[in-house]
N, C-alpha and C positions, 0 to 999 in steps of 0.2 A: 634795616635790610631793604633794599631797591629792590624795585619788580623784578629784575631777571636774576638774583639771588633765591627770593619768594617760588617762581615758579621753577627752577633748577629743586628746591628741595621736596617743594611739595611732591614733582614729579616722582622724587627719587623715594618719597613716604608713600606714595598712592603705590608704587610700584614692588614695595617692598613687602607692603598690606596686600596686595592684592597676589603676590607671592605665596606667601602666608595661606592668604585661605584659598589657591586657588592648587597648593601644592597636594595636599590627600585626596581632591580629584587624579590629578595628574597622575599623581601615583597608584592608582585603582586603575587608569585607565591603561598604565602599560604593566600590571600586571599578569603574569603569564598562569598559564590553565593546560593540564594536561588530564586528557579521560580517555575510559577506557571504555569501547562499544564493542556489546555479542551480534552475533545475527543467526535467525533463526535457518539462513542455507550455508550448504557444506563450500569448501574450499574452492575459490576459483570460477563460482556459478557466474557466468553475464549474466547484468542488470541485477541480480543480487547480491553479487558480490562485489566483480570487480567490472570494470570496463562501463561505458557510455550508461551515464544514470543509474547506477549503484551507488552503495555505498562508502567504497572506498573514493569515489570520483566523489562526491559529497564531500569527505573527510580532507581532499584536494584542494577544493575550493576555500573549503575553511580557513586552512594554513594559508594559504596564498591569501587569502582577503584578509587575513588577519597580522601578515604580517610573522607567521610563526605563535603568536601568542596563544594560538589555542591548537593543541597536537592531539591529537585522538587515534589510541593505537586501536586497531580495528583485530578483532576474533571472530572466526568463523564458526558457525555450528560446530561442535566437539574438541576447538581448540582449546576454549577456557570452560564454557559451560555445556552442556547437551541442546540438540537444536530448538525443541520447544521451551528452555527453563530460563531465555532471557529475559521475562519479564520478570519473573523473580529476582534474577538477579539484579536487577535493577531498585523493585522496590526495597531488597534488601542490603542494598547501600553497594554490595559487591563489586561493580562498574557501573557507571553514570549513566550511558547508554545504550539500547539495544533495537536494533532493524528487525523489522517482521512484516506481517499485518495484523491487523488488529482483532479483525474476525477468529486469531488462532485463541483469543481470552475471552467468547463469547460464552463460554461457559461460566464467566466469571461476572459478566454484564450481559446480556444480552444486544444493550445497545453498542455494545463494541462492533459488530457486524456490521452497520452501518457505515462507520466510517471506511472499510477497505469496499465494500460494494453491498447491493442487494439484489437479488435475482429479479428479472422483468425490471429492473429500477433504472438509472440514468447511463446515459454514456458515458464517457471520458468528459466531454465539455461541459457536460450538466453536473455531474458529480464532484467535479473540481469548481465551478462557481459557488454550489451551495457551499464545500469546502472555505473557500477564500469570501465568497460573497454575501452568502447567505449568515444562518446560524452553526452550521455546521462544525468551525473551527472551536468555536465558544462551547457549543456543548460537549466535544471530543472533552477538552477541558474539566466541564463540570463531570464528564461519567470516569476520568481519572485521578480527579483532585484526592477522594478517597484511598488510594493508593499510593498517593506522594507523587505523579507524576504529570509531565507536560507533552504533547504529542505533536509532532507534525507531519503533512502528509512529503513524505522523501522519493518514492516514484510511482510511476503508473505504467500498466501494461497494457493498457488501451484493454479493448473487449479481446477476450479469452475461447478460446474451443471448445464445444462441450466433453471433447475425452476421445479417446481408445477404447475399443471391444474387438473382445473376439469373434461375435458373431455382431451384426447392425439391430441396430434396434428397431423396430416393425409395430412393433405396438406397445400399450401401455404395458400387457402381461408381459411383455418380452422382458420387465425388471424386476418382475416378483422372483426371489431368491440370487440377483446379481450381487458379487460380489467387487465392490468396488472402493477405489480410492476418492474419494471427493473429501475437500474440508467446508468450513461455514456452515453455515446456512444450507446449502445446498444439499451439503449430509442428511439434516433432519428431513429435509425434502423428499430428497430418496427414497428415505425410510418409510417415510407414511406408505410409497407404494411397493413396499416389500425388499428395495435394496438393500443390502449389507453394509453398509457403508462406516468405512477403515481412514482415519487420517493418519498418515506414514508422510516424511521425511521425502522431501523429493530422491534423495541418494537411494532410497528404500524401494521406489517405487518398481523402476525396470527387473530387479531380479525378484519384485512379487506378482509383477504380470507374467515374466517370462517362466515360471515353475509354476504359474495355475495356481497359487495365491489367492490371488485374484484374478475377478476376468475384465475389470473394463479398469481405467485410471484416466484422472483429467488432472494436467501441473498447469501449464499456461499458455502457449500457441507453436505454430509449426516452427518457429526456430531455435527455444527453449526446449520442444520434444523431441527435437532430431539430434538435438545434442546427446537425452539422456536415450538416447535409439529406443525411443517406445516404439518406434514402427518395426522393428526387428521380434516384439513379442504379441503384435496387434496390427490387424492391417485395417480396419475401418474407423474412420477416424470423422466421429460425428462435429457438425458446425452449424450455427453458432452458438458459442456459451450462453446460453438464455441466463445462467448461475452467475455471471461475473463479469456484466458487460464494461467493467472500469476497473481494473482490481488494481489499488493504492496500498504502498508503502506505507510504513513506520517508521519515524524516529519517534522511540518513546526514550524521557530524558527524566532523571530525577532531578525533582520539583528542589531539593536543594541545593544541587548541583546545577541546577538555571540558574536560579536567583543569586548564588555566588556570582556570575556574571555581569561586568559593566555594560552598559546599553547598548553600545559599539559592537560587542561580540555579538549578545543576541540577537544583534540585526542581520551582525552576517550569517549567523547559523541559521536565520528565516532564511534571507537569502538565496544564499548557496541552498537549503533543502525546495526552493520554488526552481529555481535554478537548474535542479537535478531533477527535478519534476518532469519539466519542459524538454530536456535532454531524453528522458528516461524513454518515456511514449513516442517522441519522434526516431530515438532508433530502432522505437519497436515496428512504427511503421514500415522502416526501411528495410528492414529483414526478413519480418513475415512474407512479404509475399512470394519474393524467390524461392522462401523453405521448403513452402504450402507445393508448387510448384514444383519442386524439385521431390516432393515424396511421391507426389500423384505419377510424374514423369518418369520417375528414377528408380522409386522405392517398394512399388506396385501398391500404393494408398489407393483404397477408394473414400472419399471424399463425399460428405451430403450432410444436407440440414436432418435434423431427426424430423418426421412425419408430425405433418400438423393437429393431428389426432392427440400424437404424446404432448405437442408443448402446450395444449391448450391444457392437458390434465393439470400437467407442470401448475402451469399457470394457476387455475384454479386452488392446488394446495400451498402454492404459496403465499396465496391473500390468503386461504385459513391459517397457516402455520403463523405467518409475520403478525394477523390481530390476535392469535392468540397471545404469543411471547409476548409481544408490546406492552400487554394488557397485565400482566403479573408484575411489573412494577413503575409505579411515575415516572422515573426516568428514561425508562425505555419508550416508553408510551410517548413521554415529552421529545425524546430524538428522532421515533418514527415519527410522530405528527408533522415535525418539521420535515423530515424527508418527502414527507408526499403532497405536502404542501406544494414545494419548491418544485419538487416532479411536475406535478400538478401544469405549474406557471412555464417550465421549461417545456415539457411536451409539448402545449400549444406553441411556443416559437420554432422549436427543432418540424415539428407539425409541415410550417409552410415556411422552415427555410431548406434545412438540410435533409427533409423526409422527399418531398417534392425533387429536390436537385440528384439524390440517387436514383428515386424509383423512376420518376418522370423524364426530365430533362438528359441525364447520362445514358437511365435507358430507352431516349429514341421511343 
């Protein structure tokens, strides 16, 4: 056999072998995947449902980055399941995945709260580092491993309102006996100073304000409430959400239903849910403020921070409420520690970059 007989066959043996073992990757890799996601809002909702940084714009990117290989038919609150029983349905193999926040299973962990926000706790940029940068993603992890499942954060609403009332709130007694809607954390919070406090369905909320139900409700900021015309059953309309200054999406995903996955997908379903992240909070930006505007202008809202009397109370039962829960089990104790740690390190920067740049330098 002559060298160029020699290197013709070898090539065509190296090529054949490397065929061989290079084909059950190949073929995992175009493997096609189709799942099926709940989400905990009704039909139609922006930003949770459909339109700029929701879910279904999520489910968008996927197919497109993927090529088609991964299809995820999307269900709204009481399409397939009831709005809060997604997470069941998930770990019960029912559908793959489902959108919410996390705070809505803090009954279930306590550290779950954590991840969608914590009252007095971080902003948007603080809360999404510890997220991505810190320990945060890791532990979301270890407090769902127990249930089969994998989490990521899919949007954010930037800081929140603190709500509707019927009458303004004045003092701390002004909450002894309110009855209200708040979920998280924020409920138990309430509570300690005598609120009622009711988690309902956003669809729920406006005809339990408007027939005295209830008398105060908080969902998410002026252009998500103008939607559901809270201002139609409530004209005072307190700011800012001390309760929820970042409040982050869900995608919770069964843990076998990830791992069926080539690495390729998973990256784009990282991806596209950072992707929608980024989307989600910047059109929150873009909307609120004309909303806020448009109800004070249009809608006869009167508009104001609650009295610095009540947030400081706030304040105070929230460092007792959060060391107590922390403290009733390891894990939670090990998710808060990290939370306030990282608080801790971020404060001091937001301190003297972006505390300085509103109070000081913008306001003159």
């Amino acid at each position: 056999m002559n060298r160029r007989d020699f290197l013709t066959t070898g090539a065509l043996g190296a090529a054949a072998l490397g065929g061989a073992v290079a084909a059950p990757a190949v073929a995992r890799a175009q493997e096609s995947f189709t799942w099926r996601m709940t989400n905990a809002y009704g039909p139609n909702s922006p930003f949770y449902v459909v339109g700029p940084g929701s879910p279904t714009s999520f489910i968008e990117k996927v197919e497109a980055m993927s090529g088609g290989r991964l299809k995820i038919q999307h269900f709204a609150a009481g399409e397939l399941v009831p709005a809060l029983e997604g997470f069941d349905a998930v770990v019960s193999g029912v559908v793959e995945a489902n959108a919410a926040n996390s705070y809505f299973w803090s009954g279930r962990s306590f550290a779950a709260q954590y991840f969608t926000t914590v009252p007095f706790g971080m902003s948007f940029l603080g809360h999404m580092a510890w997220l991505y940068h810190g320990e945060g993603a890791a532990l979301w992890e270890e407090v769902y491993a127990p249930f089969g499942l994998v989490a990521f954060p899919i949007n954010n609403t930037g800081v929140q309102m603190t709500g509707w009332f019927r009458e303004p709130i004045e003092t701390v007694e002004d909450l002894d006996g309110l009855r209200m809607r708040i979920p998280g954390l924020a409920s138990r919070i309430y509570g300690e100073l005598g609120v009622d406090a009711r988690l309902l369905p956003g669809g729920e909320i406006f005809p339990a304000l408007e027939r005295g139900v209830i008398d105060a409700a908080e969902f998410v900021g002026p252009y998500q409430d103008r939607r559901l015309g809270l201002q139609n059953a409530a004209k005072f309309y307190h700011t800012t959400g001390w309760h929820e200054p970042a409040t982050t999406g869900e995608l919770a995903i069964s843990r076998a239903a990830w791992e069926a996955l080539p690495d390729d997908l998973k990256t784009i379903v990282r991806v596209a849910a950072q992707a929608t992240v980024l989307e989600s909070v910047t059109w929150s930006e873009a909307v609120n403020g004309d909303a806020l505007t448009d109800l004070v202008t249009n809608e006869g809202v009167t508009a104001a921070v609650l009295p610095q009397p009540v947030v400081e109370r706030l304040r105070e039962v929230t460092a007792d409420v959060l060391s107590t829960e922390s403290a009733k089990d390891p894990l939670s104790k090990k998710v808060h520690d990290s939370y306030m740690a990282f608080k801790a390190k971020h404060d001091r920067w937001a301190g003297i970059s972006e505390g300085p740049w509103h109070g000081t330098i913008l306001g003159g």
